[in-house]
TORVEXRO-566789 format. One record per residue: x, y, z of N, C-alpha, C, O, CB in turn; residue in three letters. Coordinates in steps of 0.1 Angstrom, whole numbers, padded with zeros to 4 digits, always signed. Glycine has a CB too. Example, Ala and Ser with C-alpha at 12.3 -4.5 7.8 and 13.67 -1.06 7.14 Angstrom:
+0132-0057+0078+0123-0045+0078+0132-0033+0078+0142-0033+0085+0113-0045+0090ala
+0128-0022+0071+0137-0011+0071+0129+0000+0079+0134+0011+0080+0141-0006+0057ser
***
This chain:
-0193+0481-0120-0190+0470-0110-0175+0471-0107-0166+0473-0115-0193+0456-0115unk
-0172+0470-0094-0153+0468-0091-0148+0454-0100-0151+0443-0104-0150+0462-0071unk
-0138+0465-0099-0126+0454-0112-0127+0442-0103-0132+0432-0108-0105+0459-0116unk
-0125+0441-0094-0120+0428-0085-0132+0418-0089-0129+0406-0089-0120+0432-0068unk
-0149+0424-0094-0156+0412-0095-0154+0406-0110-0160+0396-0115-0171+0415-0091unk
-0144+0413-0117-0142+0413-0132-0133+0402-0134-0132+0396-0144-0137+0427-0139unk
-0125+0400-0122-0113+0390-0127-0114+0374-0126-0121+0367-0120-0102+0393-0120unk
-0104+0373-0133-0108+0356-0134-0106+0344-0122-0097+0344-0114-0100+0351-0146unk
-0116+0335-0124-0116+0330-0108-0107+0317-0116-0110+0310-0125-0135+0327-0097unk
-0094+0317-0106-0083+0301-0107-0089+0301-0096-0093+0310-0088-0063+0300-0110unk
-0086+0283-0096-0088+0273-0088-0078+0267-0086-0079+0260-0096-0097+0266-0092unk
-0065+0263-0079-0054+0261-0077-0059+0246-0072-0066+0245-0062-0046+0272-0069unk
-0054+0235-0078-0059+0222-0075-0044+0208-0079-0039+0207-0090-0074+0220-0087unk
-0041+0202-0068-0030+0194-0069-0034+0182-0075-0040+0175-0066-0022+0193-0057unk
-0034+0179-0084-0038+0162-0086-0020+0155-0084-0010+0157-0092-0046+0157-0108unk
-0018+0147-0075-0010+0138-0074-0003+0129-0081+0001+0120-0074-0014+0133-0070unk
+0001+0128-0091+0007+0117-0104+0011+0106-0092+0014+0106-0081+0023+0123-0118unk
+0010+0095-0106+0014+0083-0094+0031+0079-0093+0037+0070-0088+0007+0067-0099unk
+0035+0089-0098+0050+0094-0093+0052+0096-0081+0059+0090-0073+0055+0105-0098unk
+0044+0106-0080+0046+0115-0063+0039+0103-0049+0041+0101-0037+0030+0135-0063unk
+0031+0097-0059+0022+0084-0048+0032+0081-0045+0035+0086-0035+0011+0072-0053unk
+0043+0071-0050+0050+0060-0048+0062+0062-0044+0070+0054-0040+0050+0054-0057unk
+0064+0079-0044+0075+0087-0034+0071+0086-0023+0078+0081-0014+0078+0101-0036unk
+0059+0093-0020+0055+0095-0005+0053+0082+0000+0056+0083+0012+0043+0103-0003unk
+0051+0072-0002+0049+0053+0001+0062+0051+0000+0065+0049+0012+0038+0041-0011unk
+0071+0049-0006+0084+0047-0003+0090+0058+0005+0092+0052+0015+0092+0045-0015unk
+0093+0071+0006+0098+0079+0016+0096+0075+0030+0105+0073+0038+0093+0090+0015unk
+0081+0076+0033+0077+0077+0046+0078+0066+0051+0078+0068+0063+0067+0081+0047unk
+0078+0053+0048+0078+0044+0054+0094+0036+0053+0097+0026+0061+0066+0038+0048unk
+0099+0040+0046+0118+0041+0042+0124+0051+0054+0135+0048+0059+0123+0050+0022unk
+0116+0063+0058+0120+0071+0069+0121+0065+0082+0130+0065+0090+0111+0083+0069unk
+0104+0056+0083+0099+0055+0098+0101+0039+0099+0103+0035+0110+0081+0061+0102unk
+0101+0032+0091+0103+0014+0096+0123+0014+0098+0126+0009+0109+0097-0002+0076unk
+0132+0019+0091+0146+0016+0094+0150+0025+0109+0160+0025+0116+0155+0020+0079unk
+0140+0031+0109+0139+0046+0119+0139+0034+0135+0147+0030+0143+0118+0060+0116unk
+0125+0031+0133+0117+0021+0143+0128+0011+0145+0133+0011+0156+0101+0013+0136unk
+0134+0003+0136+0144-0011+0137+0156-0008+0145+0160-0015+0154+0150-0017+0121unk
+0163+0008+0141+0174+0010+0144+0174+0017+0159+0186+0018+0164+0178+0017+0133unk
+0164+0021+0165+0158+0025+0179+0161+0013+0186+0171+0012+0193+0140+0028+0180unk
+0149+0002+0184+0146-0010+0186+0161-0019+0192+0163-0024+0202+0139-0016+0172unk
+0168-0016+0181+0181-0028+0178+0188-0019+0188+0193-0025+0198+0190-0030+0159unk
+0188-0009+0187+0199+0003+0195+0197-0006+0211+0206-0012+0217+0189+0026+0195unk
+0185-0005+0216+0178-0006+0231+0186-0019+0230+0194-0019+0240+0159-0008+0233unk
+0187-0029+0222+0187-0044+0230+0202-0042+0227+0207-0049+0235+0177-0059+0222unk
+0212-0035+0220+0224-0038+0212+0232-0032+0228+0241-0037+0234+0228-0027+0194unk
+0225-0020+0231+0235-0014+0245+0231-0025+0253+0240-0026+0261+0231+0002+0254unk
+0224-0032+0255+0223-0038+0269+0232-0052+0269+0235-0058+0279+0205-0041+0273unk
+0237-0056+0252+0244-0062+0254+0260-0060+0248+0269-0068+0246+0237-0070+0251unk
+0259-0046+0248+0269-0040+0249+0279-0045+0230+0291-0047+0227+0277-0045+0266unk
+0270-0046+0224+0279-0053+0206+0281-0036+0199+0285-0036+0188+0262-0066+0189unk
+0280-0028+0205+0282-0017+0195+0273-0015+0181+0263-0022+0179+0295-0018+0191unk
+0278-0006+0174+0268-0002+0162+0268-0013+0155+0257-0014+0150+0272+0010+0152unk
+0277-0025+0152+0275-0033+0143+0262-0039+0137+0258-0039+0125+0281-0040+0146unk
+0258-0042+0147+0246-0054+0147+0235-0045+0141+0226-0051+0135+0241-0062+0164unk
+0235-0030+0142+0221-0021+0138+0226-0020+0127+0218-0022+0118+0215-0008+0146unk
+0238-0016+0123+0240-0015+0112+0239-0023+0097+0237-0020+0085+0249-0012+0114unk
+0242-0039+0106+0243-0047+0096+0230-0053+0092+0227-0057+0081+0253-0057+0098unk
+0218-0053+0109+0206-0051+0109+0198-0044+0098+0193-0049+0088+0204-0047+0120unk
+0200-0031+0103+0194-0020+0089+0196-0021+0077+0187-0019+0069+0199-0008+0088unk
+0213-0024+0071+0210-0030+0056+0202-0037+0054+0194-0034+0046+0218-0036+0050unk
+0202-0050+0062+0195-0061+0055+0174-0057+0061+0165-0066+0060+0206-0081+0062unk
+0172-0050+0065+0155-0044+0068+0158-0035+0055+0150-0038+0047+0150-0034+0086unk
+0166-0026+0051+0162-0017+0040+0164-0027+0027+0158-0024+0017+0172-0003+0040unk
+0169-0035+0027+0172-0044+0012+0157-0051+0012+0150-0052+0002+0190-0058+0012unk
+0153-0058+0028+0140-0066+0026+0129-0056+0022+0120-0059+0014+0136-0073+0040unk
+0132-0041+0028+0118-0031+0030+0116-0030+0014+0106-0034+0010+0121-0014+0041unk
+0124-0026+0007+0125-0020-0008+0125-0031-0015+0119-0028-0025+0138-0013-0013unk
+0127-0042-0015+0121-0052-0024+0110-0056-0023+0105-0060-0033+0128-0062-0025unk
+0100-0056-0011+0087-0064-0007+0077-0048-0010+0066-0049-0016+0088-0073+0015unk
+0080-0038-0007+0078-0021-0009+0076-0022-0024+0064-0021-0028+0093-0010-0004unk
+0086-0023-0034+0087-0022-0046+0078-0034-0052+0072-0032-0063+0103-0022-0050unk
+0075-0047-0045+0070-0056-0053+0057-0052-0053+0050-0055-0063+0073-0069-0051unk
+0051-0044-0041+0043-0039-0036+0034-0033-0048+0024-0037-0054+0049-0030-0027unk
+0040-0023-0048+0039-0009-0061+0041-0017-0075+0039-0012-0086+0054+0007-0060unk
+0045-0025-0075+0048-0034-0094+0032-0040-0088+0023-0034-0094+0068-0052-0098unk
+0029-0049-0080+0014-0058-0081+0003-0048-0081-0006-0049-0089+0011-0070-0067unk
+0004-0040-0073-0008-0031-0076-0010-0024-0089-0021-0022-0094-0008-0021-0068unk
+0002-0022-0092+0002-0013-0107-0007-0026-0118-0017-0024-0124+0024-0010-0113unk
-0001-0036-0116+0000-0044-0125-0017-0050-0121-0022-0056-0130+0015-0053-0124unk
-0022-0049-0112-0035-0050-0107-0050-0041-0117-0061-0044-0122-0032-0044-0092unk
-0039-0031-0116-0051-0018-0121-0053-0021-0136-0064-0021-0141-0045+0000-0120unk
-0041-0023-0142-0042-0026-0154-0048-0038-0158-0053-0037-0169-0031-0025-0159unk
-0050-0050-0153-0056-0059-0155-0068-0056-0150-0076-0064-0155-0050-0069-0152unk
-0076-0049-0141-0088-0043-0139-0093-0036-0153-0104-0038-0156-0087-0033-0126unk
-0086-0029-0159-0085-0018-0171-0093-0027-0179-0104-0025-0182-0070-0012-0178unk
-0084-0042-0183-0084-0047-0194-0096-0055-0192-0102-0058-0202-0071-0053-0197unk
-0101-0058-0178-0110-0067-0181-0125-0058-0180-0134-0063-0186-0107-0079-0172unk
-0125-0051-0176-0139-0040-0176-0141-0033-0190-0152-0030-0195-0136-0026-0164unk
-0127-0031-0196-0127-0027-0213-0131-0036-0218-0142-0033-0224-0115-0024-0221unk
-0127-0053-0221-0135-0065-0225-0148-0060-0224-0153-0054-0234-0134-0078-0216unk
-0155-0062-0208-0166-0060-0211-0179-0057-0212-0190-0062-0213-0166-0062-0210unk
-0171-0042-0214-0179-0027-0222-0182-0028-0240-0191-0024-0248-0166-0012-0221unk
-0168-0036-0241-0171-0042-0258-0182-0054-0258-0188-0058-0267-0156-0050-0266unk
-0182-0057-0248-0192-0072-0252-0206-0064-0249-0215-0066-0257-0190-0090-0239unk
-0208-0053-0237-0223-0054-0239-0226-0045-0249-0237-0046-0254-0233-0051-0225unk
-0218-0035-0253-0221-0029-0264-0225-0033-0277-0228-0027-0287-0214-0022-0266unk
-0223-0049-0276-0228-0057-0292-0242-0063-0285-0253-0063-0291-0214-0075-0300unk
-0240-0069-0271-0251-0081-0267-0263-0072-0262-0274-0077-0263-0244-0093-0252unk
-0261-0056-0255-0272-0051-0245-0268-0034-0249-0264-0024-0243-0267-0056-0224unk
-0273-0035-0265-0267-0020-0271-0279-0010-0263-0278+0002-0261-0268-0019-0291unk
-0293-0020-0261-0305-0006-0253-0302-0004-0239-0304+0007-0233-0323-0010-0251unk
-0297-0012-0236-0294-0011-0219-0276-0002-0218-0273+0005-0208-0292-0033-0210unk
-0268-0003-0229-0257+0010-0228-0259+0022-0235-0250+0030-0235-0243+0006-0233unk
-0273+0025-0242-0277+0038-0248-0278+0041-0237-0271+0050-0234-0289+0041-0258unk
-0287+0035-0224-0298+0045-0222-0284+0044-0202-0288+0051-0193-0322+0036-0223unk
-0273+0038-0200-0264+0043-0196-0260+0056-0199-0264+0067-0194-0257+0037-0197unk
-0254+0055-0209-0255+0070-0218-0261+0081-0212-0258+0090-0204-0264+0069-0230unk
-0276+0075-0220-0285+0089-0216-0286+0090-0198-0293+0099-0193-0302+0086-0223unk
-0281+0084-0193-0287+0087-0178-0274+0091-0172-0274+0092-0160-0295+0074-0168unk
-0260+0092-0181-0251+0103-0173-0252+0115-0180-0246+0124-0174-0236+0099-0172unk
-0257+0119-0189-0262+0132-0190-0277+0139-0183-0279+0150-0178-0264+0132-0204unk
-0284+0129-0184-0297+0128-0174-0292+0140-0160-0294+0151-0158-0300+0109-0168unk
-0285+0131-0156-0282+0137-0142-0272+0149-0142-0266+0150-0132-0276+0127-0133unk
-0271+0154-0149-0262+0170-0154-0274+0177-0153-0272+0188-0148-0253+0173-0172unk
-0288+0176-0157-0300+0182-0158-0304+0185-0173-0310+0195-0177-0300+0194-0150unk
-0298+0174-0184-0300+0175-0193-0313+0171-0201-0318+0160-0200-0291+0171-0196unk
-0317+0181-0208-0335+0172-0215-0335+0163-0223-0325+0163-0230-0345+0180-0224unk
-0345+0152-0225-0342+0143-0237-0341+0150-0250-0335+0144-0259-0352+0132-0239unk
-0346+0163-0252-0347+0164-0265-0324+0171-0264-0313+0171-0270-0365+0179-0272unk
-0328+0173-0255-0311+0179-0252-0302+0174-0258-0296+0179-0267-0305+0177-0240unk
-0299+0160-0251-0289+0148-0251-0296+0138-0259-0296+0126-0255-0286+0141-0235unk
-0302+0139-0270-0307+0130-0278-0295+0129-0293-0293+0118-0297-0324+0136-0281unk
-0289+0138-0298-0279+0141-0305-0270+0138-0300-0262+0131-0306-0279+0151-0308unk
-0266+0143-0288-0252+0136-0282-0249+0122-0277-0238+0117-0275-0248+0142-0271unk
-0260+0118-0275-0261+0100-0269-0263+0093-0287-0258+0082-0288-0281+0095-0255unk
-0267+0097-0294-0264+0093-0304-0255+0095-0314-0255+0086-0322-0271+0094-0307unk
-0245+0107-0314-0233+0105-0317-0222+0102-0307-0210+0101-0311-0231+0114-0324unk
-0224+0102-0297-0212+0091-0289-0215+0076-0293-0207+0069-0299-0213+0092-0270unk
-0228+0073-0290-0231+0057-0297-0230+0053-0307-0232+0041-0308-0241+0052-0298unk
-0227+0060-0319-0227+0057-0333-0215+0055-0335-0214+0050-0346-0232+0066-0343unk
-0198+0056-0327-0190+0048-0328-0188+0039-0315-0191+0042-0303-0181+0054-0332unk
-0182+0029-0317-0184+0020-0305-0172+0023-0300-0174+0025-0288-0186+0004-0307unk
-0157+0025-0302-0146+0033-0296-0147+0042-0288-0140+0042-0278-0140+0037-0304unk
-0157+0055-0292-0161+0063-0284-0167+0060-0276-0166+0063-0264-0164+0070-0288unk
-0178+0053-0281-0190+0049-0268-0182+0040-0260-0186+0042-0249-0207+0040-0272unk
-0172+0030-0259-0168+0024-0247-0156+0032-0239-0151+0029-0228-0164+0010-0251unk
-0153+0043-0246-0141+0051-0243-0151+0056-0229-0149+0053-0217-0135+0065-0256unk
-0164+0066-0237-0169+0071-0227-0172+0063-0212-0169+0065-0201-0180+0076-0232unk
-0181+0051-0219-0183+0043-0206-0173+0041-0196-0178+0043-0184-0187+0030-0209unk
-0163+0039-0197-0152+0038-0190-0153+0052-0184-0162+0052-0176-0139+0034-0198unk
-0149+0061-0187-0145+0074-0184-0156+0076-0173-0152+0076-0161-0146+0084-0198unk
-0172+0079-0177-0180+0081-0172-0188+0078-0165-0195+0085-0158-0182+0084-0175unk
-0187+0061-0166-0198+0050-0158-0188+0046-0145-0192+0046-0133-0203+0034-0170unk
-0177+0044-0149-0170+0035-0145-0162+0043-0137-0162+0041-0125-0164+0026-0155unk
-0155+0053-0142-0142+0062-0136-0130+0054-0137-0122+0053-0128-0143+0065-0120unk
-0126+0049-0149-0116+0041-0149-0110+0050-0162-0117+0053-0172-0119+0023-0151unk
-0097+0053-0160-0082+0064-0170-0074+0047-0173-0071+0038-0166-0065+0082-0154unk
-0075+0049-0188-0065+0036-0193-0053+0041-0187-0049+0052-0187-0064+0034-0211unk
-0044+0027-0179-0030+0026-0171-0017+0031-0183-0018+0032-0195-0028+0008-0165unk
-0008+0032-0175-0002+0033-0184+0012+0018-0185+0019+0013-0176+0003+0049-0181unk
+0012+0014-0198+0017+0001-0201+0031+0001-0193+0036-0010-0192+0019-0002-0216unk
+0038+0013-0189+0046+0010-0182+0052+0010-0166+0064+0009-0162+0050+0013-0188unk
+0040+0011-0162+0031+0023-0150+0040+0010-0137+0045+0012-0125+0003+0025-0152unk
+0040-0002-0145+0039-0016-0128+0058-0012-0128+0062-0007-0117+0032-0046-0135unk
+0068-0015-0137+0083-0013-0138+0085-0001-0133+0093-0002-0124+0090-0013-0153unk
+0080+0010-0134+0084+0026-0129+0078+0028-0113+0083+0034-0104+0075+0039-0141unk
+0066+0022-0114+0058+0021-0102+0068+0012-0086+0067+0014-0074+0044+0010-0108unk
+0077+0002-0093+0081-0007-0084+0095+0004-0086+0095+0014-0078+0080-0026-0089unk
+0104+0003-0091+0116+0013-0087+0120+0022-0083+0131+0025-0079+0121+0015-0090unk
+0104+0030-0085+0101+0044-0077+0097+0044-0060+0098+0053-0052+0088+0052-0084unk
+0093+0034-0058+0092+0030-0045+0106+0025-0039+0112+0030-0029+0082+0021-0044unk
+0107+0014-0048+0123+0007-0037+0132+0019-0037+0136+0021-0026+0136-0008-0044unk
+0135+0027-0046+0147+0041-0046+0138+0045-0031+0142+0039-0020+0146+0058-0064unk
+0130+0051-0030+0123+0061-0022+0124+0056-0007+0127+0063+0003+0108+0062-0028unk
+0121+0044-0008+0126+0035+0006+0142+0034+0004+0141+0045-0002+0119+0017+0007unk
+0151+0032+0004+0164+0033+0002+0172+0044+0009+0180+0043+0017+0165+0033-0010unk
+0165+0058-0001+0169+0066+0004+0166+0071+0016+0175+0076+0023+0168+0072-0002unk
+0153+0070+0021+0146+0072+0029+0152+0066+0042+0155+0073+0052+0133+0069+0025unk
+0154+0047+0044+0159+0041+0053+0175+0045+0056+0180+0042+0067+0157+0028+0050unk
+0183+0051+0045+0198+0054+0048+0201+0070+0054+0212+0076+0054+0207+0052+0033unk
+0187+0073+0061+0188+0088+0066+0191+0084+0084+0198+0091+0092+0169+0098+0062unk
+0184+0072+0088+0185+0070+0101+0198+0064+0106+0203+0064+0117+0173+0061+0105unk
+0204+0058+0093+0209+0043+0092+0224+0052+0098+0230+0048+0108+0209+0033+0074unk
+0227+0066+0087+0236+0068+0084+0247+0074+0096+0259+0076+0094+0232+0075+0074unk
+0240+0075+0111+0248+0081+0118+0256+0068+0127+0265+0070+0135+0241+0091+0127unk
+0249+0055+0123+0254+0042+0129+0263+0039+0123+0268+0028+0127+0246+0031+0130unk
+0269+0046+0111+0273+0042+0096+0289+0047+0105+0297+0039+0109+0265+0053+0078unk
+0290+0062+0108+0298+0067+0109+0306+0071+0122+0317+0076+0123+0295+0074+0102unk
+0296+0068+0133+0300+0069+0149+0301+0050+0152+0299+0039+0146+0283+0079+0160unk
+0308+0054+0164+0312+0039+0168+0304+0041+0183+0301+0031+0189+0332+0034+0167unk
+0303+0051+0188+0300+0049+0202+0280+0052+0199+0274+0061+0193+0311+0063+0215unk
+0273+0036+0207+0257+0038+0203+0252+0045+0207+0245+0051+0198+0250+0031+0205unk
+0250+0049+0218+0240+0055+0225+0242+0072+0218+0232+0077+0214+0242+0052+0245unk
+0252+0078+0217+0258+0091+0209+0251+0090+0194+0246+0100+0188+0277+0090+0209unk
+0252+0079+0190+0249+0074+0173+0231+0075+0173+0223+0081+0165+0256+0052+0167unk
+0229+0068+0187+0210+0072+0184+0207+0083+0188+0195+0087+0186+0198+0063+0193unk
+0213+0089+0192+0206+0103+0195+0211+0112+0181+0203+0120+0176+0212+0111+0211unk
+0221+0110+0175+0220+0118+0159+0214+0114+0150+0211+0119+0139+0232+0120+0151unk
+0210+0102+0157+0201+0096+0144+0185+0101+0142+0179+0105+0132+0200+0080+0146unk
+0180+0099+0162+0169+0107+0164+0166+0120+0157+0156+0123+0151+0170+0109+0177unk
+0179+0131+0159+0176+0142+0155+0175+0144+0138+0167+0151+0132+0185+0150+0161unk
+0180+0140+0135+0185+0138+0117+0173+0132+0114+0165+0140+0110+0200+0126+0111unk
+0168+0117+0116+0151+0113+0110+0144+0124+0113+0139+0130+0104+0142+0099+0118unk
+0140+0131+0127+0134+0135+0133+0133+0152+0122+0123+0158+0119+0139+0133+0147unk
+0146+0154+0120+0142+0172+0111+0138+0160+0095+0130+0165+0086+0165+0188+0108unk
+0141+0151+0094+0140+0142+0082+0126+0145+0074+0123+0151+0064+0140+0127+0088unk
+0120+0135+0086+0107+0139+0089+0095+0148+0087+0084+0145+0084+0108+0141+0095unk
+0102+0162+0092+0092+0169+0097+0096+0177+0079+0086+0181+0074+0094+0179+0115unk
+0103+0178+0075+0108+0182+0059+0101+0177+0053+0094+0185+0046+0120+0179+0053unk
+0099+0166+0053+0095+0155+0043+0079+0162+0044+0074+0171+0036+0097+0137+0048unk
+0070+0154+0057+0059+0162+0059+0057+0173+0054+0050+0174+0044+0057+0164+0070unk
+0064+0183+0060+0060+0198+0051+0058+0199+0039+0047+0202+0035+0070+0208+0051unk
+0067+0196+0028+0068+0191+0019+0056+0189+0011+0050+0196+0003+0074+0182+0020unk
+0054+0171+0019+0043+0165+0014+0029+0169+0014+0019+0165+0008+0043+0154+0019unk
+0029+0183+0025+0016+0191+0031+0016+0201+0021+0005+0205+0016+0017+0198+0046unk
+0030+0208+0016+0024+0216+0010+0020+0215-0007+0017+0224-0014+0031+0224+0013unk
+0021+0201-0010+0016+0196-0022+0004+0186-0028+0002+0182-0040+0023+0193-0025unk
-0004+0184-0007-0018+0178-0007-0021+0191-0002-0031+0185+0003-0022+0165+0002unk
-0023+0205+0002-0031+0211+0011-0031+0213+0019-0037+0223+0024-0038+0211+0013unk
-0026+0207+0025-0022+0204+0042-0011+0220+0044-0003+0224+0036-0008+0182+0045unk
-0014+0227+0057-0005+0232+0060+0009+0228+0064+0010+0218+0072-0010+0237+0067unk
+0024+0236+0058+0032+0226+0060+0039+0228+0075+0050+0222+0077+0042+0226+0047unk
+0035+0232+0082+0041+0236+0093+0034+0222+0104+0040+0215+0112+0036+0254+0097unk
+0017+0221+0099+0006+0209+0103+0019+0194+0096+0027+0187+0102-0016+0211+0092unk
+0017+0195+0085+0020+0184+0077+0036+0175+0085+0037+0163+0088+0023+0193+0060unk
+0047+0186+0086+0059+0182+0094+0054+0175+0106+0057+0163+0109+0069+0194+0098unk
+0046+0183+0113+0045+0176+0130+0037+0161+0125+0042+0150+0128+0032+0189+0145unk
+0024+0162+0118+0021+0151+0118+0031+0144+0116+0033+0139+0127+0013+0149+0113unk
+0042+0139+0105+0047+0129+0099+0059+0128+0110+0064+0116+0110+0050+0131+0082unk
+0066+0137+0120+0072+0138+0128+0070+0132+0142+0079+0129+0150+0072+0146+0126unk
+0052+0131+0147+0046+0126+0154+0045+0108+0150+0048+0100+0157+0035+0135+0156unk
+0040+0105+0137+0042+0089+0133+0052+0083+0137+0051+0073+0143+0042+0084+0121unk
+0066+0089+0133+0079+0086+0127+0084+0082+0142+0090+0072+0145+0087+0099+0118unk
+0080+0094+0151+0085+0096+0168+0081+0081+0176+0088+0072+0180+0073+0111+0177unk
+0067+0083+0174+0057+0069+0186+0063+0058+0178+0065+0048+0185+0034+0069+0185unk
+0066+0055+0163+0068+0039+0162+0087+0038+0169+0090+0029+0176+0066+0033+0139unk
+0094+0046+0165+0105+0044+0168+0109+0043+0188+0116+0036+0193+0110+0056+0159unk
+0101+0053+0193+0098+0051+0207+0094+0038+0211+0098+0031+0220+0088+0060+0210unk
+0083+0035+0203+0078+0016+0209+0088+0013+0205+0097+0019+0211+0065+0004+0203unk
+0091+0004+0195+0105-0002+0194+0112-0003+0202+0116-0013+0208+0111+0001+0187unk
+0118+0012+0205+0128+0010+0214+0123+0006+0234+0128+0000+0243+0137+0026+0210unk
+0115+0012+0233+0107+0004+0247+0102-0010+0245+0103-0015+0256+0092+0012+0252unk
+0099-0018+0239+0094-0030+0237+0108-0041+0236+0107-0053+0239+0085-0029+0222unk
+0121-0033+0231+0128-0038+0231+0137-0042+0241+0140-0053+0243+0131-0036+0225unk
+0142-0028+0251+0142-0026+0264+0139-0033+0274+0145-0035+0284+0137-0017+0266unk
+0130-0037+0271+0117-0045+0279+0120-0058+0279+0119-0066+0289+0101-0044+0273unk
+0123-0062+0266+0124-0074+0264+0141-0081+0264+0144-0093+0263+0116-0074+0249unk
+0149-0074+0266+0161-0077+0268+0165-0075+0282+0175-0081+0287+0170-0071+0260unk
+0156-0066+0291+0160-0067+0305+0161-0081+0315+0164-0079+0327+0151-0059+0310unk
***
């Protein structure tokens, strides 16, 4: 047979940690809401001629609101899962004392469906059941699809987001920061989110699958249309 059918088949597979989750949820939306505000504010600020101030002092206080309400965000959910954890673990221990035939034969019917025989899985459903640690470990694992949280998952969860928005909102912010004339300041700003953006995307594409060349335009195309309304809605509304 050709060597080639001899070699070993990898499967190259990204699982996400909820690190990278709570980057990309604070990045992208730290990129495209201070992005959108500072468009927005831009439109109404020329027409009444205040200069960068007002976007600037605007933008701090949207990125201080975005990252705290962002971060409390990622702390309640966190803190959600784990109390889901705790209460579905409760009451895997309770039916395993109150409804021990009705969680054997759970058991046996996630091996069942692997195509396993009773005489098969008759040894293995009975030594997973013969400790109750294991047998509710499994149930979880296998009935349920629930990975015990990690105890410190809601604190890391919430500061990994507000950083991520932070940084993310002081990319648009920053050319209002340092130019005084506006209409000059939104257009470096445009371009700066805008390559911001399409980085980020790539990035983020090339560590879900996504092609990263696809991945940039999409997150470049979101980032574009909200910051465009804004600034037309605003336009509109100060004329």
């Amino acid at each position: 047979m050709p060597a080639a059918e001899h070699a070993e088949h990898v499967e190259k597979h990204f699982t996400a940690t909820a690190a990278v989750r709570d980057i990309v949820i604070g990045m992208s939306d730290g990129l495209t809401v201070p992005f959108a505000l500072a468009a927005g504010l831009t439109s109404a600020a020329a027409a009444i001629a205040k200069g960068t101030g007002i976007i600037v002092t605007a933008g701090f206080a949207e990125i201080a609101a975005g990252s705290i309400a962002m971060g409390l965000g990622g702390y309640l959910a966190a803190k959600t899962d784990s109390e889901h954890y705790a209460s579905e673990l409760e009451r895997e221990y309770r039916e395993t004392v109150e409804l021990p035939e009705i969680e054997i034969e759970e058991v046996a019917k996630v091996f069942r469906e692997y195509g396993l025989t009773e005489d098969q899985m008759a040894p293995v459903v009975s030594a997973i059941t013969g400790n109750q640690k294991r047998w509710v470990d499994f149930m979880m694992r296998f009935e349920l699809g629930l990975e015990e949280p990690d105890p410190a998952r809601a604190g890391r969860s919430a500061a990994t987001i507000a950083a991520s928005y932070i940084v993310g909102g002081l990319v648009p912010l920053a050319p209002y920061i340092a130019m005084k004339q506006i209409l000059p300041a939104l257009w470096v700003s445009v371009g700066v989110t805008l390559l911001a953006l399409f980085v980020f995307g790539s990035i983020k594409g090339h560590y879900t699958g996504v092609k990263p060349y696809r991945g940039g335009l999409q997150t470049v195309l979101v980032g574009g249309l909200a910051a465009a309304a804004a600034f037309l809605i605003a336009r509109l509304i100060s004329q």
